[in-house]
C-alpha positions in Angstrom: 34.4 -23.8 9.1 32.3 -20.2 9.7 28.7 -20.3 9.1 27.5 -18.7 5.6 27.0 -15.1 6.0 26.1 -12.8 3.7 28.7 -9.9 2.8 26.4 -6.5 2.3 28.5 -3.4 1.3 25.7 -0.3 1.8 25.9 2.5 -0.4 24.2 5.9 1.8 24.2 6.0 5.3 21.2 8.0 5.6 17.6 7.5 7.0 17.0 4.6 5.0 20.4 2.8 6.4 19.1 3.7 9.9 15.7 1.6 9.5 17.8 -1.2 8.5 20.6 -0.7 10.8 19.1 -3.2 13.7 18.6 -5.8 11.2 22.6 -5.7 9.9 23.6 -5.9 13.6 21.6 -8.3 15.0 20.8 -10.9 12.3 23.7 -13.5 12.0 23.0 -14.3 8.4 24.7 -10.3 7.7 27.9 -8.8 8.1 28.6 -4.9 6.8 31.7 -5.2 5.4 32.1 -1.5 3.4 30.0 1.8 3.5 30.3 5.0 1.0 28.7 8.3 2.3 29.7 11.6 1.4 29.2 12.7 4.9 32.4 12.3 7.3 30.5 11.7 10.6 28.3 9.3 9.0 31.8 7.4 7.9 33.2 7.3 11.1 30.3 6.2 13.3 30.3 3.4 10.6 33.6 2.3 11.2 33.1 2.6 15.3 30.3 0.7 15.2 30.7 -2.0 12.1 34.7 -2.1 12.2 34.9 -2.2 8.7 35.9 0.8 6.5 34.1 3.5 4.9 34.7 5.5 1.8 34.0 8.8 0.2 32.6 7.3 -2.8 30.1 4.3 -4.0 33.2 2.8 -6.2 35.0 1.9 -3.5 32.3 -0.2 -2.1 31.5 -2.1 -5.0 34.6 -2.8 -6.3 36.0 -4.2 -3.1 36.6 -7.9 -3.0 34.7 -7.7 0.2 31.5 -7.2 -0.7 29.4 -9.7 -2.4 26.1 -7.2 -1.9 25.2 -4.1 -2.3 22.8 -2.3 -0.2 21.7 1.2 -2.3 20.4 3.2 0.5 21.4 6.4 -1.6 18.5 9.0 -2.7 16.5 7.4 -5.6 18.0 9.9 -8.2 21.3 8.4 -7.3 19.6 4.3 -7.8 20.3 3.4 -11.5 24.0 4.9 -11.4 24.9 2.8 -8.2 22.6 -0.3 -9.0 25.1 -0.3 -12.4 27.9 1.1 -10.8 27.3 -2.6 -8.5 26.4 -4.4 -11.2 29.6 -3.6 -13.5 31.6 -5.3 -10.7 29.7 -8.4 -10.1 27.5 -7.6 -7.4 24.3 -8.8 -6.4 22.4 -5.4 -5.3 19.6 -4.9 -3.1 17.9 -1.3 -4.2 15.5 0.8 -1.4 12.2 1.4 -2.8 11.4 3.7 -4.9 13.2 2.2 -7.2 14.6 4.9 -9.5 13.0 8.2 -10.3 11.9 7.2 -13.7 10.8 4.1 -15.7 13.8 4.5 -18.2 16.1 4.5 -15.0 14.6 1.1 -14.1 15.1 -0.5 -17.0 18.5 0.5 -17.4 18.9 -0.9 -13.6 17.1 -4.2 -14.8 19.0 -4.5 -18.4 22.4 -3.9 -16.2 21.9 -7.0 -13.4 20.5 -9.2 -16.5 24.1 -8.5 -18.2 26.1 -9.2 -15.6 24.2 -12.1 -14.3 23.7 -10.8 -11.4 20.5 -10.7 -8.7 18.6 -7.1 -8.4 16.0 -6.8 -5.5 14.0 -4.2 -4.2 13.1 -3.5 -1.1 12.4 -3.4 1.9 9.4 -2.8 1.9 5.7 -3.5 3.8 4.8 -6.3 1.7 7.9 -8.1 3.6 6.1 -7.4 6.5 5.5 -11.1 8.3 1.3 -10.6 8.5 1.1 -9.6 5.3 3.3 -12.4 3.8 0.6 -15.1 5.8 -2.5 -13.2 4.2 -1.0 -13.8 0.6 -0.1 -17.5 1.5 -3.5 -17.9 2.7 -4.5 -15.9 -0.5 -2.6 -18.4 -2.8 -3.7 -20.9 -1.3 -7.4 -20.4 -2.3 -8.5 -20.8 1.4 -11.0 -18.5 1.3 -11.8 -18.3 -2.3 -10.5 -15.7 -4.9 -9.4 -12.1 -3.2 -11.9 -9.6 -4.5 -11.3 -6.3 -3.0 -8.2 -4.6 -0.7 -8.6 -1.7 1.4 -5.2 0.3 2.2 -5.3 3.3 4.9 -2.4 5.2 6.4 -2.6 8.6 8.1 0.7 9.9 8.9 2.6 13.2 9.8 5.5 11.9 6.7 5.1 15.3 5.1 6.2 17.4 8.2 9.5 15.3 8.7 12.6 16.8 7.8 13.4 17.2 4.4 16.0 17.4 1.7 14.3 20.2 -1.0 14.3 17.3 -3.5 12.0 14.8 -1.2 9.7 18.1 -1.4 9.8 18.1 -5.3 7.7 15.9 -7.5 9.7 16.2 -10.0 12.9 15.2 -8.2 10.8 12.0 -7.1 9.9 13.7 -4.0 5.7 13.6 -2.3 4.3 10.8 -0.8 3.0 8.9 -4.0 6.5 8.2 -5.0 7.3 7.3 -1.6 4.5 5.9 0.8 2.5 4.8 -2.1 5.4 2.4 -3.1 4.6 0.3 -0.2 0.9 0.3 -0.6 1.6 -0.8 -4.4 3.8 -3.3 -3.1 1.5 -5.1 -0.4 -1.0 -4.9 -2.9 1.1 -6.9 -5.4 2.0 -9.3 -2.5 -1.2 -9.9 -1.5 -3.1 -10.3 -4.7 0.0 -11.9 -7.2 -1.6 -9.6 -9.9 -0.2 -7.0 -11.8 -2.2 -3.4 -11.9 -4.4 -2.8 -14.8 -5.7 0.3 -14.5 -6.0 3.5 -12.0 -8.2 6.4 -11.2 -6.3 8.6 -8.4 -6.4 12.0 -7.0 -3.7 13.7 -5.1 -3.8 16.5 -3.0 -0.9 19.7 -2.2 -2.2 21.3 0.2 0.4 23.6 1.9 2.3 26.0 -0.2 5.2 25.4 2.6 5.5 21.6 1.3 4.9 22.0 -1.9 4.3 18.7 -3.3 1.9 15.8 -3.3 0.9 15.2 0.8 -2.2 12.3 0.1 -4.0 11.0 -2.2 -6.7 8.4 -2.7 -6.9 5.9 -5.7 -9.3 3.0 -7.2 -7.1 0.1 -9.0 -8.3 -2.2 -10.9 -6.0 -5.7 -11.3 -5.5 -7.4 -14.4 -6.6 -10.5 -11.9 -10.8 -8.7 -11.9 -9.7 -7.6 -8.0 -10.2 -3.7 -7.4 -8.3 -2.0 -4.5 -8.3 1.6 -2.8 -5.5 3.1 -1.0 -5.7 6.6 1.2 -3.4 8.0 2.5 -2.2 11.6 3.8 1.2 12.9 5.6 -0.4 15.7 6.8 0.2 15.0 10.4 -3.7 15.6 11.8 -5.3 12.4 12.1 -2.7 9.1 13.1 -4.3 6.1 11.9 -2.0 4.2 14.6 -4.9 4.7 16.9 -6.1 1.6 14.5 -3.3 -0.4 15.6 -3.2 -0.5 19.0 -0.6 2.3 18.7 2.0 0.4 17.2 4.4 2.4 15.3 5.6 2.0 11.8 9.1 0.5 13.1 6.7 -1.9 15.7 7.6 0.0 18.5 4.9 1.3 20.7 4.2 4.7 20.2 2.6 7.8 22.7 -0.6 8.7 21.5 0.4 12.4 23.1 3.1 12.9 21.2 0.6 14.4 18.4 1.5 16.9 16.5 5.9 16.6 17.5 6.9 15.9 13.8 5.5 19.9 13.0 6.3 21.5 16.7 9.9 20.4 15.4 10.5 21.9 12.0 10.2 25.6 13.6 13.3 24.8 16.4 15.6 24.1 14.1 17.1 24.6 10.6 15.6 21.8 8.2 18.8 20.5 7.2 20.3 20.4 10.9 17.7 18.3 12.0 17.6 16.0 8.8 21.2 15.5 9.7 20.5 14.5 13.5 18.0 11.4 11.8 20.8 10.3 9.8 23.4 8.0 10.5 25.9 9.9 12.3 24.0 11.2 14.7 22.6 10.0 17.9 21.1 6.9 17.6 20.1 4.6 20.4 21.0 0.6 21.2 19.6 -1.9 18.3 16.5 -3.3 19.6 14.2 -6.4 18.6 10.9 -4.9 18.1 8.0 -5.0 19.9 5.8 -6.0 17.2 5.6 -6.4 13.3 6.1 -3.8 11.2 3.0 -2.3 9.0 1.6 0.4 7.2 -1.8 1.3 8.5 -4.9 -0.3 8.0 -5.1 -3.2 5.9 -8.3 -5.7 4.9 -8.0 -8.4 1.9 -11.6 -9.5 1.4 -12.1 -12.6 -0.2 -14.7 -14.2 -1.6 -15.1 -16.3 1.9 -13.6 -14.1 4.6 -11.9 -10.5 5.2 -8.0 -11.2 6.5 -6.9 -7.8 8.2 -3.0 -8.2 8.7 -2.0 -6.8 12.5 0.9 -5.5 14.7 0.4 -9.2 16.1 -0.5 -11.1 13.3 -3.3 -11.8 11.2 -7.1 -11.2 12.0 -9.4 -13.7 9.8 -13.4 -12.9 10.0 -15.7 -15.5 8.3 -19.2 -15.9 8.6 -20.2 -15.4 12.2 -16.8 -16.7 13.0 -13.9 -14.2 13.8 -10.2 -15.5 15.0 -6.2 -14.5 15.1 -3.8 -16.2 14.0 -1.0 -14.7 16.1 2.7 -14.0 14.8 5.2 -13.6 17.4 7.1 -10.2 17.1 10.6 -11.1 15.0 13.8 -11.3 17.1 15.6 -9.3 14.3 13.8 -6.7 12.5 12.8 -7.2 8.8 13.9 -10.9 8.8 12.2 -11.4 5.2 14.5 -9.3 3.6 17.4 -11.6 4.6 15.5 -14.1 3.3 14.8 -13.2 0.1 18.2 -12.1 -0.3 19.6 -15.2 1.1 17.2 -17.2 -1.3 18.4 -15.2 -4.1 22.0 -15.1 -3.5 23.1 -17.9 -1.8 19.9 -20.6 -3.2 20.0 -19.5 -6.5 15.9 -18.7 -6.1 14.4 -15.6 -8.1 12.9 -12.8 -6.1 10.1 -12.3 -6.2 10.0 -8.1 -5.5 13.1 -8.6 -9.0 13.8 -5.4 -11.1 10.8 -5.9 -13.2 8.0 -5.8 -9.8 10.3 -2.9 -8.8 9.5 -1.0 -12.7 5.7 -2.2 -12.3 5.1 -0.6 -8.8 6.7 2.9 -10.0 5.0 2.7 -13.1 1.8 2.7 -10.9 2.9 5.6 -8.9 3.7 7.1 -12.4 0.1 6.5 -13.8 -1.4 7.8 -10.2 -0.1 11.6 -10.8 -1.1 11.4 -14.2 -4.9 10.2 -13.3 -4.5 13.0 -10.9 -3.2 15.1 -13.7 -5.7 14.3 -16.1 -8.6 13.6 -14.4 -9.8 10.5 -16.0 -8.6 6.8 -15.5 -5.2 5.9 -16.8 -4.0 2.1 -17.8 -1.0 1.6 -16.5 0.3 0.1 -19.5 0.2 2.8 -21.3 2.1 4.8 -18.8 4.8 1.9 -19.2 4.7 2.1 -23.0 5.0 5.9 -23.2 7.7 6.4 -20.6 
């Protein structure tokens, strides 16, 4: 008898497929069985490389007998019409973050799965990432007391990737509070297993070019009596890798001279054409184990008995006079957490934890962010959730 595989059918074969495209090839417990994309070169490199078909549209995928998952690796303003497009046919779904666009979209995501009975994740994410899933054991735990305070830092050149004119429009869901403050929300949720209470943020648009939110910086308060900040900027000056023994994102090692590429590239080419080349599709090199765990910048939980700073190589614990690492061995397959939450959902029967209603909380936080930044004043982010 075969092993017990999980049956994914992904829905988008753009950038977000191609961060998770190593972890469908090289983890056994996965299998791509189906892909929709509009794109025909995305379609066919799917069926060179997976052997499985591809179609035009997201219906195919999830009404195939096939698939027994759906990935939704589509733009966000496209989540809540696949999630219960999936749903409909009795699909478990795995959703990218964002989740949706808006908090009515998310519920209408959550209300769909919890009709049909059927499991609704979101992810992946950085709070999957295997340091920061010991900190909030050792968090749970009580092993160093209650957490009291979490500093979040990530410098970045996101805004000067190449873009769709949507990712460059707030309104569309586009900026990096929708996007790159997901995953600080979502470690912070991790980490602390509190919901946010309230939130004064501001965010900054800085170049008429790009015009939409580029950084930002915002105090939370947790409904748990923990307080957080989280920075960040896209703006592609200062790399905050430097802080991690420049290790990528991805955890690949990185060149600390390739400053300033991510702009030197948006004037050789149109926008669009080079968007295309970081698709799927285009050229993409071997699947690779990585080098090192994934993260997202600088991290420090401070609890009341020691600060736990999550790294590339696992987790760096100061107490007292007394500082140590707990070292994580870099994963064989990239983002093996995932796979596990889905597995635990799907084939144990286990809720998620990052379910429909952690994916609604974290956007409502992004939601209450630009409206601190709006408004000028401190915004509860139940009241964002009540109004929206």
């Amino acid at each position: 008898m075969s092993a017990r595989v999980l049956r994914f059918g992904v829905v988008g074969l753009s950038r977000a497929f191609v961060l998770m495209r190593a972890t469908f090839l090289l983890d056994p417990r996965c299998r791509l069985v189906a892909a929709a994309d509009p794109r025909p070169d995305a379609r066919a490199a799917f069926e060179a490389e997976f052997g499985a078909a591809a179609f035009a549209e997201a219906e195919s995928v999830c009404a195939s007998p096939d698939v027994e998952v759906v990935y939704v690796a589509s733009p966000q303003q496209f989540h809540a019409d696949h999630v219960e497009l999936a749903a409909a046919h009795g699909k478990h779904v795995l959703v990218e973050k964002p989740m949706a666009t808006t908090l009515a979209e998310c519920r209408r995501m959550v209300a769909a799965a919890e009709a049909a009975g059927v499991q609704l994740i979101v992810g992946p994410s950085h709070s999957y990432d295997p340091p920061v899933e010991l900190a909030a054991e050792l968090v749970a735990a009580g092993e160093y007391g209650p957490l009291q305070m979490v500093t979040a830092l990530n410098y970045t050149d996101f805004l000067y990737r190449p873009r769709r004119p949507e990712e460059l429009d707030t309104a569309a869901g586009g900026g990096v509070v929708f996007s790159q403050a997901a995953h600080q929300i979502d470690v912070l949720l991790r980490l602390s297993g509190s919901p946010v209470r309230t939130v004064r943020a501001q965010a900054g648009v800085w170049d008429e070019a790009r015009p939409t939110e580029g950084a930002y910086q915002a105090f939370l308060t947790l409904e748990s009596g923990a307080t957080a900040t989280m920075s960040y900027s896209g703006y592609g000056r200062y790399d905050s890798d430097a802080l991690m023994d420049w290790m990528g994102e991805t955890g690949m090692r990185k060149d600390p001279n390739s400053y300033g590429a991510a702009r030197a590239r948006l004037g050789e080419k149109p926008e669009a054409q080079l968007k295309a080349e970081r698709a799927y599709g285009g050229k993409l090199p071997p699947p690779a184990a990585p080098q090192a765990h994934e993260h997202f910048g600088f991290l420090l939980a401070s609890c009341r008995d020691a600060d736990l700073r999550p790294t590339p190589t696992g987790l760096e614990i100061c107490e007292g006079g007394r500082r140590r690492t707990l070292e994580a061995p870099a994963p064989q397959v990239p983002r093996p957490r995932v796979v596990d939450e889905v597995w635990g959902a799907v084939v144990e029967g286990r809720p998620p934890l990052r379910s429909g209603a952690w994916g609604l909380h974290v956007l409502a936080v992004c939601h209450a962010m630009l409206a601190s930044s709006r408004l000028g004043r401190e915004v509860s982010v139940a009241e964002v959730s009540e109004r929206a």
